[in-house]
mmCIF file of the N, C-alpha and C atoms, coordinates in Angstrom:
data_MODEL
# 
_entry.id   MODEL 
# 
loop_
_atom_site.group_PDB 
_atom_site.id 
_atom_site.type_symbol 
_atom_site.label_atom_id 
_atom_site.label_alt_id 
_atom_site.label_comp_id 
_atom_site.label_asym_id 
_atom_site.label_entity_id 
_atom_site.label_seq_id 
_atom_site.pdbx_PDB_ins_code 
_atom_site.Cartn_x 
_atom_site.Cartn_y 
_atom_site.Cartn_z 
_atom_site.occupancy 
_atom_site.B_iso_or_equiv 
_atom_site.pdbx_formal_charge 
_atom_site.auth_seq_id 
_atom_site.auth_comp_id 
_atom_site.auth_asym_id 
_atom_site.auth_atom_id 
_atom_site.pdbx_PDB_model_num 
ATOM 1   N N  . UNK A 1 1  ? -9.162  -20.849 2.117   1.00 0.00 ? 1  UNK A N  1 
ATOM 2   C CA . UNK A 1 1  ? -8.038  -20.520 1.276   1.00 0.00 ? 1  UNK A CA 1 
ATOM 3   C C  . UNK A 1 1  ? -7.560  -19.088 1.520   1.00 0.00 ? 1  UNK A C  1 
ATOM 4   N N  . UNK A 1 2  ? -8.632  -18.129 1.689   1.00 0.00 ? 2  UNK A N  1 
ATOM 5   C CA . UNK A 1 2  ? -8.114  -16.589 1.640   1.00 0.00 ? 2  UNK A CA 1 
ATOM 6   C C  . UNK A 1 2  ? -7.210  -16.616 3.291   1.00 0.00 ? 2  UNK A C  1 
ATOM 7   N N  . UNK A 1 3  ? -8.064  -16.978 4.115   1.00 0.00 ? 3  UNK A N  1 
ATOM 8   C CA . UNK A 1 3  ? -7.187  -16.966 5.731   1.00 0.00 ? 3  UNK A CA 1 
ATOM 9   C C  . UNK A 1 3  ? -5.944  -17.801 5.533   1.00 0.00 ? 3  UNK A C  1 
ATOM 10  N N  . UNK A 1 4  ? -5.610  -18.906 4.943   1.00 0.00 ? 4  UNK A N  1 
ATOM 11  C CA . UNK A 1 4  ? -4.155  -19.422 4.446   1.00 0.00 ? 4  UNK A CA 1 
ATOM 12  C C  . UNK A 1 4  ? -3.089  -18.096 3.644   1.00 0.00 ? 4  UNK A C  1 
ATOM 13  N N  . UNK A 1 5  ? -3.887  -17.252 2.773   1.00 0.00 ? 5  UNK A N  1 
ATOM 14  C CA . UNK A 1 5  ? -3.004  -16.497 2.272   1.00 0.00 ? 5  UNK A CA 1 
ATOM 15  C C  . UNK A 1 5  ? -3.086  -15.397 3.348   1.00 0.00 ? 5  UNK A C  1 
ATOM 16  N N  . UNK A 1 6  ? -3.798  -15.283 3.993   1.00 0.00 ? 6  UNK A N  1 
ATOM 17  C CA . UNK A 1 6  ? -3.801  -13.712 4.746   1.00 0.00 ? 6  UNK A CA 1 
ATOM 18  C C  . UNK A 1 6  ? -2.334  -14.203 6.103   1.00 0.00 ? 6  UNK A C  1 
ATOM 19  N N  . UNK A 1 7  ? -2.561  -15.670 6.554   1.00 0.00 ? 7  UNK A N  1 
ATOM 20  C CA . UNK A 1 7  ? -1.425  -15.967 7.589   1.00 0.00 ? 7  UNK A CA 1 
ATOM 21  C C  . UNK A 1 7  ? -0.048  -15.918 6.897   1.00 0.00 ? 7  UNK A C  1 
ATOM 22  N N  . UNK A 1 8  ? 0.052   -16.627 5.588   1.00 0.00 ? 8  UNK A N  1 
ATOM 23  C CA . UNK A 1 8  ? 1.152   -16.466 4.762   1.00 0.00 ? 8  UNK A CA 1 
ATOM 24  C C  . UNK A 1 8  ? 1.701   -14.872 4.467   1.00 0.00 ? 8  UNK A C  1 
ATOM 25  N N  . UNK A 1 9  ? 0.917   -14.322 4.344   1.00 0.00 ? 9  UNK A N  1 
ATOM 26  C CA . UNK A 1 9  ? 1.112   -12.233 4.260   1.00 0.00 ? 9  UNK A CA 1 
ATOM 27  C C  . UNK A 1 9  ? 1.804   -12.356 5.372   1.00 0.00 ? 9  UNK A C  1 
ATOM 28  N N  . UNK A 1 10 ? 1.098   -12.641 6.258   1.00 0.00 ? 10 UNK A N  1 
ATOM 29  C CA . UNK A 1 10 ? 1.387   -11.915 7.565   1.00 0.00 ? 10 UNK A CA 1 
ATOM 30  C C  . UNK A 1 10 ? 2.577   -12.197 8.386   1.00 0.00 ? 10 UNK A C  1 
ATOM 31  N N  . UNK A 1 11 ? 2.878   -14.002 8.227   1.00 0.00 ? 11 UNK A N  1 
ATOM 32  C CA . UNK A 1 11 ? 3.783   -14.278 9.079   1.00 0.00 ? 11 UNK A CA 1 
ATOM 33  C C  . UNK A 1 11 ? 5.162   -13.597 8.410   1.00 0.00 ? 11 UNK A C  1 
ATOM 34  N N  . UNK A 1 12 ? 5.329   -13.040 7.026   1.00 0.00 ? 12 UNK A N  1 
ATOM 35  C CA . UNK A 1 12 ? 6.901   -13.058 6.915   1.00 0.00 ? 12 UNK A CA 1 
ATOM 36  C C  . UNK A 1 12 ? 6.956   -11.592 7.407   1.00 0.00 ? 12 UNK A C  1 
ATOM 37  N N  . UNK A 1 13 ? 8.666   -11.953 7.204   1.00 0.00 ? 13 UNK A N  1 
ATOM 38  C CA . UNK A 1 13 ? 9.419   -11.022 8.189   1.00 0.00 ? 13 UNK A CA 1 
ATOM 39  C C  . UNK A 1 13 ? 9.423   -9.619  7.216   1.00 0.00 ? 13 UNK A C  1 
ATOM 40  N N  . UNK A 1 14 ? 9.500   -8.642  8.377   1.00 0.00 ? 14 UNK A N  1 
ATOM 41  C CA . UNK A 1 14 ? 9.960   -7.462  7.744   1.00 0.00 ? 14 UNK A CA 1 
ATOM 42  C C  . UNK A 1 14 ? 10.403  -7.727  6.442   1.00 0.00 ? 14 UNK A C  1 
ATOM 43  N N  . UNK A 1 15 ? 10.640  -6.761  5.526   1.00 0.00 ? 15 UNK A N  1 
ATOM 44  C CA . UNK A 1 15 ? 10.964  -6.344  4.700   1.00 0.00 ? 15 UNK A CA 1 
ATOM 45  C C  . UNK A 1 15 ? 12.453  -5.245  4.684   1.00 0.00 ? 15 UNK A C  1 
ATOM 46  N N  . UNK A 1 16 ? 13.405  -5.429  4.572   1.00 0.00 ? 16 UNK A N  1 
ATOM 47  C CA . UNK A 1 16 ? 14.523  -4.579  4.880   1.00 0.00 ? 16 UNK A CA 1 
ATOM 48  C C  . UNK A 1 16 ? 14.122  -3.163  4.156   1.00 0.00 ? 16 UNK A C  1 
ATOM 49  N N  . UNK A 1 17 ? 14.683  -2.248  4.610   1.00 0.00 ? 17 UNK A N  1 
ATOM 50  C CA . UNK A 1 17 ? 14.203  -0.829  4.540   1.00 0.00 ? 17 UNK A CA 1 
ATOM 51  C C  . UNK A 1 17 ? 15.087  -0.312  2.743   1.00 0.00 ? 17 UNK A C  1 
ATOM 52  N N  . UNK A 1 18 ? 15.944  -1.644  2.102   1.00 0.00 ? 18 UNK A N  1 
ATOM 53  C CA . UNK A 1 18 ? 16.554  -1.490  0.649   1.00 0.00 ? 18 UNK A CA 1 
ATOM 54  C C  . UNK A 1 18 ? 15.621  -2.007  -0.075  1.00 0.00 ? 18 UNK A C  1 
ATOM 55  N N  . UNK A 1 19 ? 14.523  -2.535  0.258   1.00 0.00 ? 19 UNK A N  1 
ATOM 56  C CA . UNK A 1 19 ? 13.125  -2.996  -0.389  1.00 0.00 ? 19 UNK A CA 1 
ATOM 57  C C  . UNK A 1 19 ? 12.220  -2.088  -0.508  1.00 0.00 ? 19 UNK A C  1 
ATOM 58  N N  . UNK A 1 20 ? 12.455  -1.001  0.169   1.00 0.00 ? 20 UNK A N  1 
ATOM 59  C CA . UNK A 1 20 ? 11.117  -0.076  0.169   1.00 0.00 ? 20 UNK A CA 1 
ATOM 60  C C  . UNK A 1 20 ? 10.189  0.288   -1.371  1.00 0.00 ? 20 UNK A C  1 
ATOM 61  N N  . UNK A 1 21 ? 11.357  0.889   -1.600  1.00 0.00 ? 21 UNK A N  1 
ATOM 62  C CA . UNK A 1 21 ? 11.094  1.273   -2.882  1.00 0.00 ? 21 UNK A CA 1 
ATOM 63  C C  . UNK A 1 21 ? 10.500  0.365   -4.141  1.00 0.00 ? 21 UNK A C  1 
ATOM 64  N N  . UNK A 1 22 ? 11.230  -0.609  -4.233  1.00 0.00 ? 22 UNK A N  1 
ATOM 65  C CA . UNK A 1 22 ? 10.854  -1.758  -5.194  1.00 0.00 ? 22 UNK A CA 1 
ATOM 66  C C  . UNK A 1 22 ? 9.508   -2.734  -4.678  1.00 0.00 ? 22 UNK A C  1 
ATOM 67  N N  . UNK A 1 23 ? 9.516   -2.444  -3.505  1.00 0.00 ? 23 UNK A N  1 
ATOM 68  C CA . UNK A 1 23 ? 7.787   -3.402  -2.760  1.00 0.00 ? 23 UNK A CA 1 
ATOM 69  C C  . UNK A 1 23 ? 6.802   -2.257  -3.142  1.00 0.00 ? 23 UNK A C  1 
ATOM 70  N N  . UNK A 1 24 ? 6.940   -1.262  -2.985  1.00 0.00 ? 24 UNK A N  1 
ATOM 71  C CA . UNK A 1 24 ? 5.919   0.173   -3.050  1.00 0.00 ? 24 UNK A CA 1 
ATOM 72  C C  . UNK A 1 24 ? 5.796   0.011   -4.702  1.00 0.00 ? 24 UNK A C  1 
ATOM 73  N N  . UNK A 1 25 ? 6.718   -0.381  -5.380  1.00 0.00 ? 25 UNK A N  1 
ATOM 74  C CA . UNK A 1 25 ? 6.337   -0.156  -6.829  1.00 0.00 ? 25 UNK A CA 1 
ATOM 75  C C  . UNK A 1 25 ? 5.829   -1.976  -7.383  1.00 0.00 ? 25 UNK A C  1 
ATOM 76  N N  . UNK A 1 26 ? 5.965   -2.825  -6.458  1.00 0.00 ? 26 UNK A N  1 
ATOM 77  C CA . UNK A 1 26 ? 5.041   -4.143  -6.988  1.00 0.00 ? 26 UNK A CA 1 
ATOM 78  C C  . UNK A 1 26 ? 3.649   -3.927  -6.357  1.00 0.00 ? 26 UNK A C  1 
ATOM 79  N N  . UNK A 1 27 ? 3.467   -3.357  -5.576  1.00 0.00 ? 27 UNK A N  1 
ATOM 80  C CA . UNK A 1 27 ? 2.573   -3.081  -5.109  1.00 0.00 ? 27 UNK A CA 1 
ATOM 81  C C  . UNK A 1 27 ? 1.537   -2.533  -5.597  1.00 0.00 ? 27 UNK A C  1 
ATOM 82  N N  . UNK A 1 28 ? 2.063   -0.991  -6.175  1.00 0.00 ? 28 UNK A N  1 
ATOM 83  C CA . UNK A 1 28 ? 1.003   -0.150  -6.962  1.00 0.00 ? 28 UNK A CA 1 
ATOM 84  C C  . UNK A 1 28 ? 1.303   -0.336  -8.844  1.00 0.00 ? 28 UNK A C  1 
ATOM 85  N N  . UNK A 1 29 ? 2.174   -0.678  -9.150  1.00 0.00 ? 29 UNK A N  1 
ATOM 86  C CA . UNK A 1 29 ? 2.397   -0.922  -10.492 1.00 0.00 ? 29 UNK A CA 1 
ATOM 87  C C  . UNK A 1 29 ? 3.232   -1.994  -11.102 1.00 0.00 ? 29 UNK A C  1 
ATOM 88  N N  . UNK A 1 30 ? 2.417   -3.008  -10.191 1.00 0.00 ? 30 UNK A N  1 
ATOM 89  C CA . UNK A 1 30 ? 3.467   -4.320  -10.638 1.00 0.00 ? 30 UNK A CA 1 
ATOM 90  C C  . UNK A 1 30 ? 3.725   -4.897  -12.165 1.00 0.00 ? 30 UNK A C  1 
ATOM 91  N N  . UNK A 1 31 ? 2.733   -4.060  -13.157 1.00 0.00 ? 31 UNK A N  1 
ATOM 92  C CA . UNK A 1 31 ? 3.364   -4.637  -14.429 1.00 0.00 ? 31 UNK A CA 1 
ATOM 93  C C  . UNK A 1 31 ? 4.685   -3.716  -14.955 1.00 0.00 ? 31 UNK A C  1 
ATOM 94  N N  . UNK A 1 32 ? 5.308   -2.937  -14.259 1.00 0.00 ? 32 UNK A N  1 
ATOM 95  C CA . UNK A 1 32 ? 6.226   -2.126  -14.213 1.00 0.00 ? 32 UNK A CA 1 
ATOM 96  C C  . UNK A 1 32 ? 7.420   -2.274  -13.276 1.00 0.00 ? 32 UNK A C  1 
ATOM 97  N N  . UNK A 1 33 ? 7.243   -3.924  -12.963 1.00 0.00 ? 33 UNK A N  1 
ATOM 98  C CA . UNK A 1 33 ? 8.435   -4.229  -12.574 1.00 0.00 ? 33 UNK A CA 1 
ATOM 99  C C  . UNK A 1 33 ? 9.305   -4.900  -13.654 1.00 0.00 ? 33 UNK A C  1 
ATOM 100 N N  . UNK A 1 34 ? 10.936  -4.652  -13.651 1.00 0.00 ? 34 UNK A N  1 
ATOM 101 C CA . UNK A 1 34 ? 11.735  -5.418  -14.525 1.00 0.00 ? 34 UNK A CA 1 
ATOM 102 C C  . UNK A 1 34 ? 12.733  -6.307  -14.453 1.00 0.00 ? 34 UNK A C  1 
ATOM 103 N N  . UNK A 1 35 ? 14.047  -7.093  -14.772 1.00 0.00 ? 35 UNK A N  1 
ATOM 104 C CA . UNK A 1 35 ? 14.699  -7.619  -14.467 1.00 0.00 ? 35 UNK A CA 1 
ATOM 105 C C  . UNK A 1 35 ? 15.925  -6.519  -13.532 1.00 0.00 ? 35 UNK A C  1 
ATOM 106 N N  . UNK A 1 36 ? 15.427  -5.525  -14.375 1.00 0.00 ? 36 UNK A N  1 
ATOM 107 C CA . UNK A 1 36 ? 16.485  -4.406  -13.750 1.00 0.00 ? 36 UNK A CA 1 
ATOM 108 C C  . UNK A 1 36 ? 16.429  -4.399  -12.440 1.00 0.00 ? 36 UNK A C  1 
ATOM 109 N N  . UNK A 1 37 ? 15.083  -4.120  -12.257 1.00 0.00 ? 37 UNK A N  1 
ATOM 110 C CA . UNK A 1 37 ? 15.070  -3.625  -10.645 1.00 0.00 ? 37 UNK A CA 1 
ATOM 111 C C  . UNK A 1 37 ? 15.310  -5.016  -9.780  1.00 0.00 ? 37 UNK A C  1 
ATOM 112 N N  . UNK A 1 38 ? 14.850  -6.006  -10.145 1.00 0.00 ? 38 UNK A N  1 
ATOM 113 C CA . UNK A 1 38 ? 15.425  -7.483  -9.442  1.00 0.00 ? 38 UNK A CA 1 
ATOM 114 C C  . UNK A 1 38 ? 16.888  -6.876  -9.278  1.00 0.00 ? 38 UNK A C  1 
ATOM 115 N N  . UNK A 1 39 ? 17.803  -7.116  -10.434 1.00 0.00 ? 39 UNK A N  1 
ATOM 116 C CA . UNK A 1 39 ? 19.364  -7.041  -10.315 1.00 0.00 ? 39 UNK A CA 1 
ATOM 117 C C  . UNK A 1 39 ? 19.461  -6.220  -9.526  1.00 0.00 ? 39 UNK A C  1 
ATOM 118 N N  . UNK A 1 40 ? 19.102  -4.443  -9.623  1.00 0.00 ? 40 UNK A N  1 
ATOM 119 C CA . UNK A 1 40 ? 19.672  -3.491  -9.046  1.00 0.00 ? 40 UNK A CA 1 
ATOM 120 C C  . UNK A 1 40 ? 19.592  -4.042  -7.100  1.00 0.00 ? 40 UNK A C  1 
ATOM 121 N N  . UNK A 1 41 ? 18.488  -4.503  -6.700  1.00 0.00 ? 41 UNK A N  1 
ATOM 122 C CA . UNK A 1 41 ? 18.400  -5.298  -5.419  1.00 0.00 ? 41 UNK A CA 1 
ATOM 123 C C  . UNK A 1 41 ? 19.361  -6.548  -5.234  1.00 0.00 ? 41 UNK A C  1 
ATOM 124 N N  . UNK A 1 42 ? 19.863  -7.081  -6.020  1.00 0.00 ? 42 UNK A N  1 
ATOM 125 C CA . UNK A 1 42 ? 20.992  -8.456  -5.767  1.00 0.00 ? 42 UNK A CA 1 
ATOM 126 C C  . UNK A 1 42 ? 22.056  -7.706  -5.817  1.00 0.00 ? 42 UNK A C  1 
ATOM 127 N N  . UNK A 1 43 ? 22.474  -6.863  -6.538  1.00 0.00 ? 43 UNK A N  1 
ATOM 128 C CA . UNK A 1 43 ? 23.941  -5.848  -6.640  1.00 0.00 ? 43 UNK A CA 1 
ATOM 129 C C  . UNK A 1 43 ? 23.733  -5.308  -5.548  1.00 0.00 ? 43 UNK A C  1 
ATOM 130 N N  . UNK A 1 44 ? 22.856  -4.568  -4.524  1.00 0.00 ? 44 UNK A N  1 
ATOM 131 C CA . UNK A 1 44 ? 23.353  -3.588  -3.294  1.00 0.00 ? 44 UNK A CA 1 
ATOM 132 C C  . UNK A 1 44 ? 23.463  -4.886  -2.456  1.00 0.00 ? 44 UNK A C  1 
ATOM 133 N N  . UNK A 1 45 ? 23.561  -6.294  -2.698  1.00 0.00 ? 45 UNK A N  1 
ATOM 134 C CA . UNK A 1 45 ? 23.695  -7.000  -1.428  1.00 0.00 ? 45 UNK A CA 1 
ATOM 135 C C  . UNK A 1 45 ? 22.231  -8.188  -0.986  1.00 0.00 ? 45 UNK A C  1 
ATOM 136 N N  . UNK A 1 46 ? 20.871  -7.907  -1.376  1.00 0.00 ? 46 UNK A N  1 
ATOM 137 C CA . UNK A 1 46 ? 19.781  -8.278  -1.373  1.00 0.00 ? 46 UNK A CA 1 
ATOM 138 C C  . UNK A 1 46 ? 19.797  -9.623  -1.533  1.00 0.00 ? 46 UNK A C  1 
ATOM 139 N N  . UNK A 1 47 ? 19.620  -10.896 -0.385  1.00 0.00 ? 47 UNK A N  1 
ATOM 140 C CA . UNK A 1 47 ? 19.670  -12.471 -1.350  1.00 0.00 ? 47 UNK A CA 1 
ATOM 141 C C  . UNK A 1 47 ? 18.223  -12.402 -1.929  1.00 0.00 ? 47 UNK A C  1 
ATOM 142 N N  . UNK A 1 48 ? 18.162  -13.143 -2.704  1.00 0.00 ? 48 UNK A N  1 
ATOM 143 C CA . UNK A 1 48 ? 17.405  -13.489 -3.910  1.00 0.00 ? 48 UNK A CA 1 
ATOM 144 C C  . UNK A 1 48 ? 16.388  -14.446 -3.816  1.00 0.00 ? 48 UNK A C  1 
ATOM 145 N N  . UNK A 1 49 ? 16.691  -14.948 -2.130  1.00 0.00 ? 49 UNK A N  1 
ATOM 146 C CA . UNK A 1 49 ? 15.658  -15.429 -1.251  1.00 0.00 ? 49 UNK A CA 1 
ATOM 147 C C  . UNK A 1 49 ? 14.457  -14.474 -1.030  1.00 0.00 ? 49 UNK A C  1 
ATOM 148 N N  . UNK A 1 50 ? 15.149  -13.613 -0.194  1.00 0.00 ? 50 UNK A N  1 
ATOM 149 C CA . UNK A 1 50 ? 14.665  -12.130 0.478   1.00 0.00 ? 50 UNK A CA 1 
ATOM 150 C C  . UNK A 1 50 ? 13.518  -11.572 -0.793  1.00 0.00 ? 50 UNK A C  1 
ATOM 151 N N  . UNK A 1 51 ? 13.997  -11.319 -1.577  1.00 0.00 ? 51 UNK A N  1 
ATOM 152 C CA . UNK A 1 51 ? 13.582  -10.620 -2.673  1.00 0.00 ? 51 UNK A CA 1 
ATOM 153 C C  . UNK A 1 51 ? 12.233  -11.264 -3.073  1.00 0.00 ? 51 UNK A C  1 
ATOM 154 N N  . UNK A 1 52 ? 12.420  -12.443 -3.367  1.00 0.00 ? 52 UNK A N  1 
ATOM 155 C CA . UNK A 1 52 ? 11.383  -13.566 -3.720  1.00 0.00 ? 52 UNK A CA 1 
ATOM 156 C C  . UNK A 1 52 ? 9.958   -13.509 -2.860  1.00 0.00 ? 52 UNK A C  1 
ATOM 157 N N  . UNK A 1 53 ? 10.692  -13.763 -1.719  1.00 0.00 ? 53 UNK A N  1 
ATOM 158 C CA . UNK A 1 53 ? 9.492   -13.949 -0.329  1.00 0.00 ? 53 UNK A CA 1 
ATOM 159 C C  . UNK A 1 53 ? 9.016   -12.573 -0.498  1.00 0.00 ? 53 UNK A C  1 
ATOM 160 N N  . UNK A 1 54 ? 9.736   -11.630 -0.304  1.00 0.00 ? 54 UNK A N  1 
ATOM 161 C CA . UNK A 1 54 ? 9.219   -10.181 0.107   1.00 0.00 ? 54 UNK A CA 1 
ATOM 162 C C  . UNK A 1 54 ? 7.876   -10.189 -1.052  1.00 0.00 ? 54 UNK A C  1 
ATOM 163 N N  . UNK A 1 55 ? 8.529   -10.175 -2.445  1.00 0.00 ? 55 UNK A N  1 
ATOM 164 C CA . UNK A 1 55 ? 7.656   -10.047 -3.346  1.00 0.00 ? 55 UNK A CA 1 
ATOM 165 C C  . UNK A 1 55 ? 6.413   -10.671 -3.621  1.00 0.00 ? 55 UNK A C  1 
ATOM 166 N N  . UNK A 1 56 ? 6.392   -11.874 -3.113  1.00 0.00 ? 56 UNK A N  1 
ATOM 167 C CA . UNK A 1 56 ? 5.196   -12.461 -2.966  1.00 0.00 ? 56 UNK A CA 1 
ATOM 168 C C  . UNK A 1 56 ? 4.212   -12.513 -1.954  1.00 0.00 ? 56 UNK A C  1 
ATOM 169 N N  . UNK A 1 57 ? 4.898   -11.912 -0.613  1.00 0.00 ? 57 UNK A N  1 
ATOM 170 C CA . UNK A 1 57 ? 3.932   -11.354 0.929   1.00 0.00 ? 57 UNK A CA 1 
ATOM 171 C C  . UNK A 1 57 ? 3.555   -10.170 0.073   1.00 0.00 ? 57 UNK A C  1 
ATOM 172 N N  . UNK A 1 58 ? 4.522   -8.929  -0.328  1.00 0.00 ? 58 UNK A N  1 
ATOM 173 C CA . UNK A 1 58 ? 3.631   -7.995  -0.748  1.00 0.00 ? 58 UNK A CA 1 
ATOM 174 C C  . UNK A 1 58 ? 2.296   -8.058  -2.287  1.00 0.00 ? 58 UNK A C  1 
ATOM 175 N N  . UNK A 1 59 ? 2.154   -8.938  -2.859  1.00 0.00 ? 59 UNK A N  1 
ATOM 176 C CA . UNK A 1 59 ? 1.698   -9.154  -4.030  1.00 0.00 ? 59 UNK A CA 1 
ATOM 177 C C  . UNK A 1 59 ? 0.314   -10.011 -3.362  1.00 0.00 ? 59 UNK A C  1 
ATOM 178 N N  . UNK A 1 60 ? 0.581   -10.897 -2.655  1.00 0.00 ? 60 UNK A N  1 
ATOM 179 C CA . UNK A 1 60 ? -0.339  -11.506 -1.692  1.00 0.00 ? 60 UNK A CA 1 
ATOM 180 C C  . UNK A 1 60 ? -1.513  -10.438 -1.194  1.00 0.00 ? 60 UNK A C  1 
ATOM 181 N N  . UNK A 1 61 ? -1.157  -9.309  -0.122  1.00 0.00 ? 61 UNK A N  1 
ATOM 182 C CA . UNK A 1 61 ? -0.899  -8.725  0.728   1.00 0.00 ? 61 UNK A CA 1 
ATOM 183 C C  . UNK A 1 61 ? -2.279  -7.383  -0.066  1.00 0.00 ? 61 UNK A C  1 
ATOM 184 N N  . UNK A 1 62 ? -1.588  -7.018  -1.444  1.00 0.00 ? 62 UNK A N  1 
ATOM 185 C CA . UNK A 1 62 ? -2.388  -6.189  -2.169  1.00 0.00 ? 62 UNK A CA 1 
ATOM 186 C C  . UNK A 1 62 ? -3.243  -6.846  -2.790  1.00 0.00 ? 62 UNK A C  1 
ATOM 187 N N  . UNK A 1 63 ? -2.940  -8.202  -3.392  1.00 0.00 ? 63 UNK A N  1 
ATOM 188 C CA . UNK A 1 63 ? -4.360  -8.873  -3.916  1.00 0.00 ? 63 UNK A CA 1 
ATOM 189 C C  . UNK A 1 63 ? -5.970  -8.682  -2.989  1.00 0.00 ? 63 UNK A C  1 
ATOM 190 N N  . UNK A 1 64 ? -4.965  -9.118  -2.062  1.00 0.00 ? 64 UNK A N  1 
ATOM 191 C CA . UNK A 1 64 ? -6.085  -9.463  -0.603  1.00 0.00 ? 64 UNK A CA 1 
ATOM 192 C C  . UNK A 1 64 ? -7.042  -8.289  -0.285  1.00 0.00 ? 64 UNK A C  1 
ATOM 193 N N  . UNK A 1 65 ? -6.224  -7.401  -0.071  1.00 0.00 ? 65 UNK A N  1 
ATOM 194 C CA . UNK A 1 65 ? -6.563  -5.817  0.072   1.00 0.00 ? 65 UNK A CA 1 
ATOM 195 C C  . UNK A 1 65 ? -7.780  -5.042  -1.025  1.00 0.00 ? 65 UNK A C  1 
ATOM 196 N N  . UNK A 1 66 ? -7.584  -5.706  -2.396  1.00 0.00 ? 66 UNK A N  1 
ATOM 197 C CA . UNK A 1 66 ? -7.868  -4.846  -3.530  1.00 0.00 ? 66 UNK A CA 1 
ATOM 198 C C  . UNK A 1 66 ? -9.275  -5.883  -3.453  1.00 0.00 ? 66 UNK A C  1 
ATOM 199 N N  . UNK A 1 67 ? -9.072  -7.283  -3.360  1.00 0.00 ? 67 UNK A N  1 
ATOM 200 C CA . UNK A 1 67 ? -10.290 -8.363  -2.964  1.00 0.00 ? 67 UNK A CA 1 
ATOM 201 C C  . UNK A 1 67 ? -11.484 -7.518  -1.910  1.00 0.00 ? 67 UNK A C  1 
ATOM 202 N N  . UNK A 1 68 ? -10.452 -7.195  -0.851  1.00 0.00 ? 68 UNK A N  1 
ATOM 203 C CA . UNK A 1 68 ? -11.690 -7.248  0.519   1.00 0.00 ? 68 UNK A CA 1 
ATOM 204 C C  . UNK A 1 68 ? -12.145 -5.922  0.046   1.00 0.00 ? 68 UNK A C  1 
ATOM 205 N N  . UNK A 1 69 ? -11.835 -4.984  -0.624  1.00 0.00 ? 69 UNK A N  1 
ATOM 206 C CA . UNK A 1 69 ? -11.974 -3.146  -1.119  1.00 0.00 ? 69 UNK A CA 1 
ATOM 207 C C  . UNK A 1 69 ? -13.430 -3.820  -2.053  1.00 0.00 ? 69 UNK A C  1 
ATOM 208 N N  . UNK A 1 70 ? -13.020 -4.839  -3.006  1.00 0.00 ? 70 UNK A N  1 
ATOM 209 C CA . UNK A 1 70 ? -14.422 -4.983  -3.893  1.00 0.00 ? 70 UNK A CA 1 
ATOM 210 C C  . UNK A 1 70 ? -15.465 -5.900  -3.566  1.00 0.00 ? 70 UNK A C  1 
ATOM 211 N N  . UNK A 1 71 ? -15.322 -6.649  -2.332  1.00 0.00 ? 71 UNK A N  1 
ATOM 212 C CA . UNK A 1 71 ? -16.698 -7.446  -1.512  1.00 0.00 ? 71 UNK A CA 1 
ATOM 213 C C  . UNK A 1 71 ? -17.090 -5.986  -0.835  1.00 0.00 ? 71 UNK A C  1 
ATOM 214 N N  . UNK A 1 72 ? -16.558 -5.467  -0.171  1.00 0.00 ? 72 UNK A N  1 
ATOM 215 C CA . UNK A 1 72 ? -16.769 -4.430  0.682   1.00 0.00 ? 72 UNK A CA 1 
ATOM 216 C C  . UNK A 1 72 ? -18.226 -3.449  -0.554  1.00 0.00 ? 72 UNK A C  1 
ATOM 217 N N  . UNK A 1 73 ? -17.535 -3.211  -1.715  1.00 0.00 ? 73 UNK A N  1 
ATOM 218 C CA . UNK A 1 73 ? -18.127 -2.300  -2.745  1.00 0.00 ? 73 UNK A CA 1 
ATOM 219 C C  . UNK A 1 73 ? -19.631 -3.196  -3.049  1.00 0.00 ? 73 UNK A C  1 
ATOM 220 N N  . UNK A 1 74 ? -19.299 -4.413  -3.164  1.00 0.00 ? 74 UNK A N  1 
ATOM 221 C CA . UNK A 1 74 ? -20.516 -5.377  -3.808  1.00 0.00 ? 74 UNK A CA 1 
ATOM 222 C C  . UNK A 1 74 ? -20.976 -6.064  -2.959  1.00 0.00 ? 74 UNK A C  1 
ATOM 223 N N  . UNK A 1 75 ? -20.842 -5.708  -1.907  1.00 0.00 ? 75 UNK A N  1 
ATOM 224 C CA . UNK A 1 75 ? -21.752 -6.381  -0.670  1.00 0.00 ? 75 UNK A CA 1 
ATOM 225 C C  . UNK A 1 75 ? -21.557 -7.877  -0.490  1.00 0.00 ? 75 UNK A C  1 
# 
């Protein structure tokens, strides 16, 4: 199951460089994402596809990360 999510991370595409900001903040403080910041990304142009996928490779991506950080800690 974890190598299914690690290929799913991996295969999507870039992330457009108008995502930066809003992936960096699901990333490190995802209960501090809002509807706002969704909209403010569909108003500069962002489909809502894009947004979706991105958000869930990066959410994937840090689960995985924060997982392998605490086997690593607990042997």
């Amino acid at each position: 199951m974890l190598d299914s999510l690690r290929a799913i991370a991996a295969a999507t595409a870039p992330a457009p460089p108008e995502l930066d900001g809003y992936l960096a903040k699901v990333r490190d403080r995802a209960y501090a994402v809002t509807d706002a910041d969704v909209e403010a990304l569909k108003e500069a142009g962002v489909a809502e596809d894009v947004i979706f996928e991105q958000t869930v490779a990066v959410a994937i991506g840090e689960g995985l990360r924060r997982f392998d950080a605490a086997e690593r800690a607990i042997g």
